[in-house]
C-alpha positions as a Markdown table, in Angstrom:
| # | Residue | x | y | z |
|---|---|---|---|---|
| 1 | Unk | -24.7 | -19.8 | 24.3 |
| 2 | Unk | -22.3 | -19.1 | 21.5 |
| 3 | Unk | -19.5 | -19.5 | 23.7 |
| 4 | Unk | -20.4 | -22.6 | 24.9 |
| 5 | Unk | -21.0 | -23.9 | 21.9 |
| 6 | Unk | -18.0 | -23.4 | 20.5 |
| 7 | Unk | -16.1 | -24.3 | 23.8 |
| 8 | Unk | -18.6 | -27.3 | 23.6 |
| 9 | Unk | -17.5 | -27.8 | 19.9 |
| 10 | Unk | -21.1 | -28.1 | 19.2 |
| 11 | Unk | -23.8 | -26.3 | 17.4 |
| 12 | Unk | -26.0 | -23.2 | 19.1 |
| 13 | Unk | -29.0 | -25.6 | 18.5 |
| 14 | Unk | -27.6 | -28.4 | 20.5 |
| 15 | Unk | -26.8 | -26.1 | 23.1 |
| 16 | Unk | -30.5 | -25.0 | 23.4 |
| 17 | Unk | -32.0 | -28.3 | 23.4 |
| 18 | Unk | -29.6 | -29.5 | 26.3 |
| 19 | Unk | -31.3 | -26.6 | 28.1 |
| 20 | Unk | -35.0 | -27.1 | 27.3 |
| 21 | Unk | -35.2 | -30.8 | 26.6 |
| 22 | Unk | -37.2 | -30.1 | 23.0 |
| 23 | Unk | -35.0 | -32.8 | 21.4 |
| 24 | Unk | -33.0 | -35.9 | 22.6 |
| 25 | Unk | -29.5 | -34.8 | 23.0 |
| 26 | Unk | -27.0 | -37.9 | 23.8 |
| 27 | Unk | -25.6 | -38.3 | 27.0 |
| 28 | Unk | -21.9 | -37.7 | 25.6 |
| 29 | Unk | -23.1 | -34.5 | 23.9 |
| 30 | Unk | -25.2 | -33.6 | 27.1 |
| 31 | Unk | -22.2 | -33.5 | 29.3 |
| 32 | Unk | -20.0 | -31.6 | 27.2 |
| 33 | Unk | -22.3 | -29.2 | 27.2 |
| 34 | Unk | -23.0 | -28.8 | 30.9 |
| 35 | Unk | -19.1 | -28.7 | 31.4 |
| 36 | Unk | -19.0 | -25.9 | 29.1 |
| 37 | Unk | -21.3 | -24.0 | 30.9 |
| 38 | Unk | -19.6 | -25.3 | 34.3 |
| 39 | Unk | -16.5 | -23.8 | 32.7 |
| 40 | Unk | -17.5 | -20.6 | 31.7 |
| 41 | Unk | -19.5 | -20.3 | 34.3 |
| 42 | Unk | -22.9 | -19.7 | 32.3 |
| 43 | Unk | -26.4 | -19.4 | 33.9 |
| 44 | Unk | -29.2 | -18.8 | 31.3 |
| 45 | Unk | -31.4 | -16.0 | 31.5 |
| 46 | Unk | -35.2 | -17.1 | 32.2 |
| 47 | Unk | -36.4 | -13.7 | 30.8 |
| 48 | Unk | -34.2 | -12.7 | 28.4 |
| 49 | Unk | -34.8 | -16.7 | 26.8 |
| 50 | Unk | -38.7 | -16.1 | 26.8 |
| 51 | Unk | -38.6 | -12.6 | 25.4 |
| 52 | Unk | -36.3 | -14.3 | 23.0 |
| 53 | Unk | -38.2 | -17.4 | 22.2 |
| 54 | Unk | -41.8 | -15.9 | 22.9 |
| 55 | Unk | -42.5 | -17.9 | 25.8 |
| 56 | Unk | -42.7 | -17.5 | 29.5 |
| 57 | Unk | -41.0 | -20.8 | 30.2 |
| 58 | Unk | -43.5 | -21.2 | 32.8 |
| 59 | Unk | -45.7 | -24.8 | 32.7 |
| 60 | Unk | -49.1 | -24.4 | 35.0 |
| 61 | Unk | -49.9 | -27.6 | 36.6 |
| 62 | Unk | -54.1 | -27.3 | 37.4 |
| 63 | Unk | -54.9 | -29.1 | 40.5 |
| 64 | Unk | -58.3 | -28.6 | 42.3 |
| 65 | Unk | -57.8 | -28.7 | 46.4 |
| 66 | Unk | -59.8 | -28.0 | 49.2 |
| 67 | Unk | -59.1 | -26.9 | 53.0 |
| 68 | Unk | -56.8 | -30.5 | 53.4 |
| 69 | Unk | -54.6 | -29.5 | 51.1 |
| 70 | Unk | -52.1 | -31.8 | 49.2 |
| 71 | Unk | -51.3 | -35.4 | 51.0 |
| 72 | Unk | -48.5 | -37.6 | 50.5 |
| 73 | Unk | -49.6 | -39.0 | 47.4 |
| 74 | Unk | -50.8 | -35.9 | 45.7 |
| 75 | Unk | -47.6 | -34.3 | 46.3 |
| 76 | Unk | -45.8 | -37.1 | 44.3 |
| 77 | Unk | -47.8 | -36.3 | 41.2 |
| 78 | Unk | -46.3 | -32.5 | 41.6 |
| 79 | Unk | -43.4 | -33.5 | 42.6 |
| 80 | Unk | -42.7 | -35.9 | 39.7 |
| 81 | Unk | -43.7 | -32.7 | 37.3 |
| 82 | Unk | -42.0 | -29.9 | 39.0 |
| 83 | Unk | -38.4 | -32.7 | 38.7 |
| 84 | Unk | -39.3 | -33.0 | 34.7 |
| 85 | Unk | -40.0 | -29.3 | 34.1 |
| 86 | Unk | -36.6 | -28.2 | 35.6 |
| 87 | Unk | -35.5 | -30.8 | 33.6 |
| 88 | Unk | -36.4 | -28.9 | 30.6 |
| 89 | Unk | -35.7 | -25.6 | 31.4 |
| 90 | Unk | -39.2 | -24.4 | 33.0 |
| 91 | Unk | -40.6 | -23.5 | 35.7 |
| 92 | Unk | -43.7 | -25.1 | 37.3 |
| 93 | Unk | -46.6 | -22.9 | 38.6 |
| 94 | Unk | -49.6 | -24.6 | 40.6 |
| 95 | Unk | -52.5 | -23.4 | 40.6 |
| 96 | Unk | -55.9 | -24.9 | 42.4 |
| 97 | Unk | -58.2 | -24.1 | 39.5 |
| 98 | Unk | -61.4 | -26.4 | 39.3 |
| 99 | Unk | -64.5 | -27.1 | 37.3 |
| 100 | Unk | -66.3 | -24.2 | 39.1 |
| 101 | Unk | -63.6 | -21.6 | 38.0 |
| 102 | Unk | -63.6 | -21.2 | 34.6 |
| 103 | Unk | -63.9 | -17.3 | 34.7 |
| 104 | Unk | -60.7 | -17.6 | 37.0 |
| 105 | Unk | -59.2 | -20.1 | 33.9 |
| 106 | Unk | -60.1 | -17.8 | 31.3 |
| 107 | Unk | -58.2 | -14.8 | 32.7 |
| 108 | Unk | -55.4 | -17.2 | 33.3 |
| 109 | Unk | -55.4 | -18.9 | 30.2 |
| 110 | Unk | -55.7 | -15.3 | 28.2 |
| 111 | Unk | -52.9 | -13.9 | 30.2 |
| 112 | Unk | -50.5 | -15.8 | 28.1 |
| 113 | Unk | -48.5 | -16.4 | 31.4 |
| 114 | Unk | -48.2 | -19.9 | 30.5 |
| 115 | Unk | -46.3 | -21.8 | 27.6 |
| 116 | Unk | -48.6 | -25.0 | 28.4 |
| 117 | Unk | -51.3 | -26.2 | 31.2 |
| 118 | Unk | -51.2 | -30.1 | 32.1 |
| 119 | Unk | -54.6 | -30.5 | 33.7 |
| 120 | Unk | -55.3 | -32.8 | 37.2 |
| 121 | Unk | -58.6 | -34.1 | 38.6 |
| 122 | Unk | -60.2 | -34.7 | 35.4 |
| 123 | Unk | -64.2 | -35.1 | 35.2 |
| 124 | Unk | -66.0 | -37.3 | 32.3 |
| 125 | Unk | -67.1 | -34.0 | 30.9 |
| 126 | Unk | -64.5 | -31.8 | 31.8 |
| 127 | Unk | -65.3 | -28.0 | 30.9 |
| 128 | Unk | -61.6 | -27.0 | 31.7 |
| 129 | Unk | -60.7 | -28.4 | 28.9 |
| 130 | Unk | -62.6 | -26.8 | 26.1 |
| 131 | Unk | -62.0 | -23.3 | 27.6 |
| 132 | Unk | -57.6 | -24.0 | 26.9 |
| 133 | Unk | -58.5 | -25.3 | 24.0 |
| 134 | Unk | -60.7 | -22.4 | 22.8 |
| 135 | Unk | -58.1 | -20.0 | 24.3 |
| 136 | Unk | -55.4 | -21.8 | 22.4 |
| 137 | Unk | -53.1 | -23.2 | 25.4 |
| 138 | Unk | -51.6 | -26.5 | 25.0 |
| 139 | Unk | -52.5 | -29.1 | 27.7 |
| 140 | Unk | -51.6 | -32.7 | 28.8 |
| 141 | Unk | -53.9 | -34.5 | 31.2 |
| 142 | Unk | -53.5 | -36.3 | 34.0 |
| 143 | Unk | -56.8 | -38.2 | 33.7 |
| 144 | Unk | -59.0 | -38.7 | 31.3 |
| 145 | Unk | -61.8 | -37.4 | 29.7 |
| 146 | Unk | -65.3 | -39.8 | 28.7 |
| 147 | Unk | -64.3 | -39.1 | 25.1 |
| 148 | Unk | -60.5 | -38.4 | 25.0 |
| 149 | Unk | -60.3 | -38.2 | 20.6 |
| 150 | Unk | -57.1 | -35.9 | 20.2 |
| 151 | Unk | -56.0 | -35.5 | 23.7 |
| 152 | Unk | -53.0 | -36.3 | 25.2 |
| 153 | Unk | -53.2 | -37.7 | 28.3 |
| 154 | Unk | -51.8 | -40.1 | 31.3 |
| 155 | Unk | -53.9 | -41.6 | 33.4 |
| 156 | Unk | -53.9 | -44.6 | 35.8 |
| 157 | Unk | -54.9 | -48.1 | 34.4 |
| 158 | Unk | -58.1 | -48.5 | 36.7 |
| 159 | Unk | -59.4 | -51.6 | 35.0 |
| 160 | Unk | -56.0 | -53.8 | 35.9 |
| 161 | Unk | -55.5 | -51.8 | 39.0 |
| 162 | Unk | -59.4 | -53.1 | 40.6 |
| 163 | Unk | -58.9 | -56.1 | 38.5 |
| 164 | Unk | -55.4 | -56.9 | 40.5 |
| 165 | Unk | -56.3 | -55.8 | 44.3 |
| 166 | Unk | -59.8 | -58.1 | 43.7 |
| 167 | Unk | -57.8 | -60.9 | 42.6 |
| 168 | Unk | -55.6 | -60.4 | 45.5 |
| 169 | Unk | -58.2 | -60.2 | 47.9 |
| 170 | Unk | -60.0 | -63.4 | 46.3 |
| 171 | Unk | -57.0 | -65.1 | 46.3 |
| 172 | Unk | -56.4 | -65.3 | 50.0 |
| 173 | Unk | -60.4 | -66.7 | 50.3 |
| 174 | Unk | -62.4 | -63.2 | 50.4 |
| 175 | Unk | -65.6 | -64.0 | 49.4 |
| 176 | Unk | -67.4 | -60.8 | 50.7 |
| 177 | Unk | -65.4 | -58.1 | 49.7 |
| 178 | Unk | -66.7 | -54.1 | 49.7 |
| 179 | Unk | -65.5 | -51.5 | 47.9 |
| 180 | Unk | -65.4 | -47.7 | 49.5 |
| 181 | Unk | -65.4 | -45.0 | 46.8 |
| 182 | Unk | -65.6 | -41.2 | 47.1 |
| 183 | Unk | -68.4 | -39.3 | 47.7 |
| 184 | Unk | -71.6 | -39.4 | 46.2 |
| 185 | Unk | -71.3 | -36.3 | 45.2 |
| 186 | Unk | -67.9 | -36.9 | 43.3 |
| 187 | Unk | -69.5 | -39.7 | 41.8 |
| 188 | Unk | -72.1 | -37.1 | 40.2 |
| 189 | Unk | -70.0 | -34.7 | 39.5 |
| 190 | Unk | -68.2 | -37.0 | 36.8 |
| 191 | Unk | -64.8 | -37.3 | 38.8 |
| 192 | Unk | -63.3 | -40.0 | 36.3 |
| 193 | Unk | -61.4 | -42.3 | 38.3 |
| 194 | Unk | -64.8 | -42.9 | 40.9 |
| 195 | Unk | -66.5 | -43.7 | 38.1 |
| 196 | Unk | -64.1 | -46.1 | 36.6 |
| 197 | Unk | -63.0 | -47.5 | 39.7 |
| 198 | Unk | -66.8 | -48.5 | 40.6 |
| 199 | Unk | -67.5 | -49.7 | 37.0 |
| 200 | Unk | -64.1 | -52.1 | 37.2 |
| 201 | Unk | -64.8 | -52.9 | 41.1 |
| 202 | Unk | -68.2 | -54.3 | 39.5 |
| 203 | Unk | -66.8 | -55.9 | 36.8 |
| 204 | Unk | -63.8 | -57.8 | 38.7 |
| 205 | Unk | -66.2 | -58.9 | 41.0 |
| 206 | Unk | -68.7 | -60.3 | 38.7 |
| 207 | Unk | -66.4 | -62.4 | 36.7 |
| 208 | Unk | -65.2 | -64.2 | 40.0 |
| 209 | Unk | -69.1 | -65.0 | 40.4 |
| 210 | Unk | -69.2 | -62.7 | 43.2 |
| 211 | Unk | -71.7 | -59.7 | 44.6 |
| 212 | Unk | -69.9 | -56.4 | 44.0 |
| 213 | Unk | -71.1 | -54.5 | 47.0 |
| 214 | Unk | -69.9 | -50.2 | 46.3 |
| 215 | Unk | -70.8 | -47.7 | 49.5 |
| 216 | Unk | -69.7 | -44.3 | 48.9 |
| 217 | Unk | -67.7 | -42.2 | 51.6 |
| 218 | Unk | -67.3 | -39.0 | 52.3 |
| 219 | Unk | -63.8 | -37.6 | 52.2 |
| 220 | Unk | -62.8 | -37.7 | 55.9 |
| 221 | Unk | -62.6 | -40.4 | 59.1 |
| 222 | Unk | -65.7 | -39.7 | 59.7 |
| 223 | Unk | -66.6 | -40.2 | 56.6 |
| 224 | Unk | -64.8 | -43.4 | 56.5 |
| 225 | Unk | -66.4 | -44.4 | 59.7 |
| 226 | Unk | -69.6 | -43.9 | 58.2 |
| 227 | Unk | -68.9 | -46.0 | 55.1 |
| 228 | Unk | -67.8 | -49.1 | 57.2 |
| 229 | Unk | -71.2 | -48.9 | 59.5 |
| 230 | Unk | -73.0 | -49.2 | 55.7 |
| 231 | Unk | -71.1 | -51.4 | 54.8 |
| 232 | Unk | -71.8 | -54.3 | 57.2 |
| 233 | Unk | -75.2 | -53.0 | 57.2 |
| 234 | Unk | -75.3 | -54.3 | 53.8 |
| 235 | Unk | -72.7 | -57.2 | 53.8 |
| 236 | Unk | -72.7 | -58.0 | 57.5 |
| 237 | Unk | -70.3 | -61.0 | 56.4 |
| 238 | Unk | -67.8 | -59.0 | 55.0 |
| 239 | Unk | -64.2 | -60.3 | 55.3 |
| 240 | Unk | -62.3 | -57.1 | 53.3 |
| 241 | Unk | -62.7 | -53.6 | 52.4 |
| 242 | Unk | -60.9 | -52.3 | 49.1 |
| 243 | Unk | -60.9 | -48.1 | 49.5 |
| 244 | Unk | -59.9 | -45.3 | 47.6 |
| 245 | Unk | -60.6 | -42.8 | 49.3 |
| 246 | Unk | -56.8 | -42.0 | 51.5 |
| 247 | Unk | -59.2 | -39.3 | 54.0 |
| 248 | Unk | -61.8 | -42.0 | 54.9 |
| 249 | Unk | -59.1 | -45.1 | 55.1 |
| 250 | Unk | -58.0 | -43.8 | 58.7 |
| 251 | Unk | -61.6 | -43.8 | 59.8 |
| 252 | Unk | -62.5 | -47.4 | 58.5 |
| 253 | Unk | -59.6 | -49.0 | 60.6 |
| 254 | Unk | -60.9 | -46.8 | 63.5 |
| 255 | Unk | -64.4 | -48.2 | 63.5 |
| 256 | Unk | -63.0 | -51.5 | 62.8 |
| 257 | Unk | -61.1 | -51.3 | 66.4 |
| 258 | Unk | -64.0 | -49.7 | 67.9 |
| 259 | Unk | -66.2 | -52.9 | 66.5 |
| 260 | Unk | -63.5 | -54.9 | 68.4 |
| 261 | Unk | -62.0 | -56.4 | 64.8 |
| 262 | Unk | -58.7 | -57.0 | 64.0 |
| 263 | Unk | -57.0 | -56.5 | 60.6 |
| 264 | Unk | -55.7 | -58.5 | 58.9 |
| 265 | Unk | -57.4 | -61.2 | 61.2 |
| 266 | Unk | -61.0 | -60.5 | 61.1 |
| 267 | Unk | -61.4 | -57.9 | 58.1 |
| 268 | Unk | -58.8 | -57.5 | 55.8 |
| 269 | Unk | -58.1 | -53.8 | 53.9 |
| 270 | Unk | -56.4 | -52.7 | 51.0 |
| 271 | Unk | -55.9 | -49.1 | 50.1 |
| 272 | Unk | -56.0 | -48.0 | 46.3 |
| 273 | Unk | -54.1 | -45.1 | 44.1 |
| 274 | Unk | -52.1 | -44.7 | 47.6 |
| 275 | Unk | -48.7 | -43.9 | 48.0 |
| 276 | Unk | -45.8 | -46.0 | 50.2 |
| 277 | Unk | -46.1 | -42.9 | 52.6 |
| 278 | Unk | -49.1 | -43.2 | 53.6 |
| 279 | Unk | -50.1 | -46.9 | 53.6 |
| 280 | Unk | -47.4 | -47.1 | 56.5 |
| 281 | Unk | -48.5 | -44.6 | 58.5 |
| 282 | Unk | -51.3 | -47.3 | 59.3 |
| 283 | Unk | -51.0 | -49.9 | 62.0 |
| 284 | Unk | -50.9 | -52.5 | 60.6 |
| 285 | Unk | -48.8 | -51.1 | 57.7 |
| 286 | Unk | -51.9 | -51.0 | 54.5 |
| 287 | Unk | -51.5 | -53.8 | 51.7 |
| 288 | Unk | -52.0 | -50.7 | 48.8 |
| 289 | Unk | -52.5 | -50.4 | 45.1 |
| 290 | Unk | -49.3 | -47.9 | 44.8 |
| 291 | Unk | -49.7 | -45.1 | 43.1 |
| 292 | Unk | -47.6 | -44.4 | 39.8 |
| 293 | Unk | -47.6 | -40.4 | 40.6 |
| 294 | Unk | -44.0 | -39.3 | 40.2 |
| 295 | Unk | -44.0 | -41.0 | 37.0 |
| 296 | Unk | -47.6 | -39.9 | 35.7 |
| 297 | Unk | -45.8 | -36.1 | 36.4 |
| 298 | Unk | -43.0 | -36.7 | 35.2 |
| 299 | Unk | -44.1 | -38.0 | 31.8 |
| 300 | Unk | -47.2 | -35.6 | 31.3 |
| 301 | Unk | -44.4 | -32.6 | 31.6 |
| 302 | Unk | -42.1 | -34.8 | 29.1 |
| 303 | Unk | -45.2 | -35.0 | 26.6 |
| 304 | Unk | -46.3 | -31.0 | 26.9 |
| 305 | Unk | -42.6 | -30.3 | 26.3 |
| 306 | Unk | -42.7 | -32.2 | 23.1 |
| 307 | Unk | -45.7 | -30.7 | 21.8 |
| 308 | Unk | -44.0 | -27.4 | 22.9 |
| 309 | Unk | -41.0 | -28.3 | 20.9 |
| 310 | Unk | -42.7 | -28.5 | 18.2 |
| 311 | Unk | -44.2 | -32.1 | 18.1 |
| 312 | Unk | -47.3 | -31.5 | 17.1 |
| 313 | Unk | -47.9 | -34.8 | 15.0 |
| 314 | Unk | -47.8 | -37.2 | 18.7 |
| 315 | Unk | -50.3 | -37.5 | 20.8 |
| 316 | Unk | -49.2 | -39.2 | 24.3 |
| 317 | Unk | -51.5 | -41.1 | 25.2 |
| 318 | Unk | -50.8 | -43.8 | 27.9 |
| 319 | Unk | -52.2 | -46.3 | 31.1 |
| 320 | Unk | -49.7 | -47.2 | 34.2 |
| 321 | Unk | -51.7 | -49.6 | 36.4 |
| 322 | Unk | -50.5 | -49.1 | 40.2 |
| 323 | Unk | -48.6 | -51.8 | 42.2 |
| 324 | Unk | -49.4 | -54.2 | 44.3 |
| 325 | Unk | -47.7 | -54.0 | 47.5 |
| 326 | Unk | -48.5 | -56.2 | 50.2 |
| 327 | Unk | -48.2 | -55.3 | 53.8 |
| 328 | Unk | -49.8 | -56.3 | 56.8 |
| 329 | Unk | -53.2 | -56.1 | 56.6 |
| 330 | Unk | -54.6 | -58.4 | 54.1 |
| 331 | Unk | -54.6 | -62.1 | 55.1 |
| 332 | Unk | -57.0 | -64.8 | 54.8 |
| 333 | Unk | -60.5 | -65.0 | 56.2 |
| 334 | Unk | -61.5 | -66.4 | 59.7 |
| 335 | Unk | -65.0 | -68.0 | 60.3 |
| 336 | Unk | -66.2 | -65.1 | 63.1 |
| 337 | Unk | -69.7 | -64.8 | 64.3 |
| 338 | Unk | -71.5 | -61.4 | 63.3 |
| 339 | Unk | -71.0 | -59.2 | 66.1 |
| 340 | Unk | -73.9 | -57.3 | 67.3 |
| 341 | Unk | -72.3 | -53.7 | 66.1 |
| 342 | Unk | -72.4 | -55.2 | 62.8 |
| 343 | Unk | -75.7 | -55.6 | 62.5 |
């Protein structure tokens, strides 16, 4: 580092920030720096800077899964990290701890393994959190807690994001509109964005004089196809279905086809929090809520870096609402005669 500083004709400080991103280096500076290291052909030392610094250089990135695994638009959220902690000089480690594994947390977090912890899948009351915080790791979420205080955090903007894809849907003349959430069992379980999803669904709805109709779905087509058959049990005039729920979405357009409706034409269907990927996998292509998940892991790893860096006065705290994309399967309502599956 000392030779490229002075190759660099810059301090050994600026040199070290160019390589962890602690402090904003400009792009004139940056470049000298990296050609210096091009030049003398430098690669830096991962263990020899954490036994240096005290740190492990390693970021853990918690994200519950079960047996699906990560889709398209969970992958964005990790890929969006993993960009922004190489970025910085780190390495990114994921690891599928949940609510239910706080021993396994513990041992992790007491390990000392990792410099900092940004935290995925965040409940209401979210015991993950106290157990890093009692154990002295630094975290960023990705979500948010019922009482976030003190802690930094990114999370999706669910009240313009329902607020947005209602208007859309109310807009084109969708008077009966339902809304498919997780699973009941998410919902009781405290999963933040069900719950603030079917609070702003019930809102949006309201304030266009309309009857907010929520069926929750378990993750899966046949889950999806389930939710549909309760929903025109209860709303047998629906004209649109707004889901968030990417595992069910596949099976509500299936049952729709096996009802002999058309989307857009008979029932329209937007998908929320959804990535590009996915919504065209659909035929037609899905009108979607996009998902901001690239940048929501991409600017929690910016924040934990700060803090890392010795920050400790901010605390990060920001909404990105997702973005209306529409495709082909919204449109307005036709007059159609209940059909005898939907009663």
């Amino acid at each position: 580092m000392h030779d490229v500083a002075r190759l660099a004709q810059v301090s050994v400080s600026t040199v070290s920030y160019v390589l962890t991103g602690a402090r904003p280096i400009s792009q004139a500076t940056r470049d000298r720096v990296l050609a210096a290291m091009a030049e003398l052909d430098y690669q830096p030392n991962a263990l020899a800077r954490g036994l240096a610094s005290r740190r492990s250089r390693i970021l853990g990135l918690l994200m519950p899964m079960d047996e699906r695994g990560l889709g398209a638009t969970e992958t964005a959220f990790v890929t969006g990290a993993a960009a922004a902690a190489g970025v910085a000089g780190y390495h990114l480690v994921l690891s599928p701890v949940g609510g239910g594994d706080l021993d396994d947390l513990r041992r992790l977090a007491s390990s000392r393994m990792l410099d900092g912890v940004v935290l995925m899948e965040v409940q209401l009351t979210d015991q993950r959190v106290a157990v890093l915080q009692e154990a002295g790791v630094p975290l960023v979420l990705i979500g948010r807690t019922g009482d976030t205080g003190t802690l930094p955090y990114v999370d999706i903007d669910f009240d313009q994001t329902v607020r947005e894809a209602v208007a859309h849907l109310v807009g084109l003349g969708h008077r009966q509109i339902v809304y498919v959430n997780h699973s009941a069992a998410t919902l009781a379980s405290g999963y933040g964005p069900a719950l603030r999803t079917r609070d702003a669904f019930t809102a949006a709805m309201t304030t266009h004089g309309l009857e907010p109709v929520m069926i929750a779905a378990e993750d899966s087509a046949a889950g999806g196809r389930a939710a549909l058959a309760a929903a025109f049990a209860r709303a047998p005039e629906l004209t649109a279905v707004l889901a968030m729920n990417e595992a069910a979405i596949f099976g509500i357009l299936g049952e729709l086809t096996r009802r002999g409706l058309s989307v857009p034409d008979d029932v329209s269907v937007v998908s929320m929090v959804t990535s590009p990927q996915v919504a065209e996998l659909a035929t037609p292509a899905l009108t979607a809520m996009t998902s901001p998940g690239s940048a929501m892991g991409r600017i929690a790893i910016e924040a934990l870096v700060r803090h890392l860096g010795g920050a400790a006065v901010e605390r990060h705290q920001q909404l990105l609402p997702c973005t209306l994309e529409v495709r082909g399967s919204t449109a307005g309502p036709r007059s159609r005669q209940p059909l005898a599956a939907d009663r």
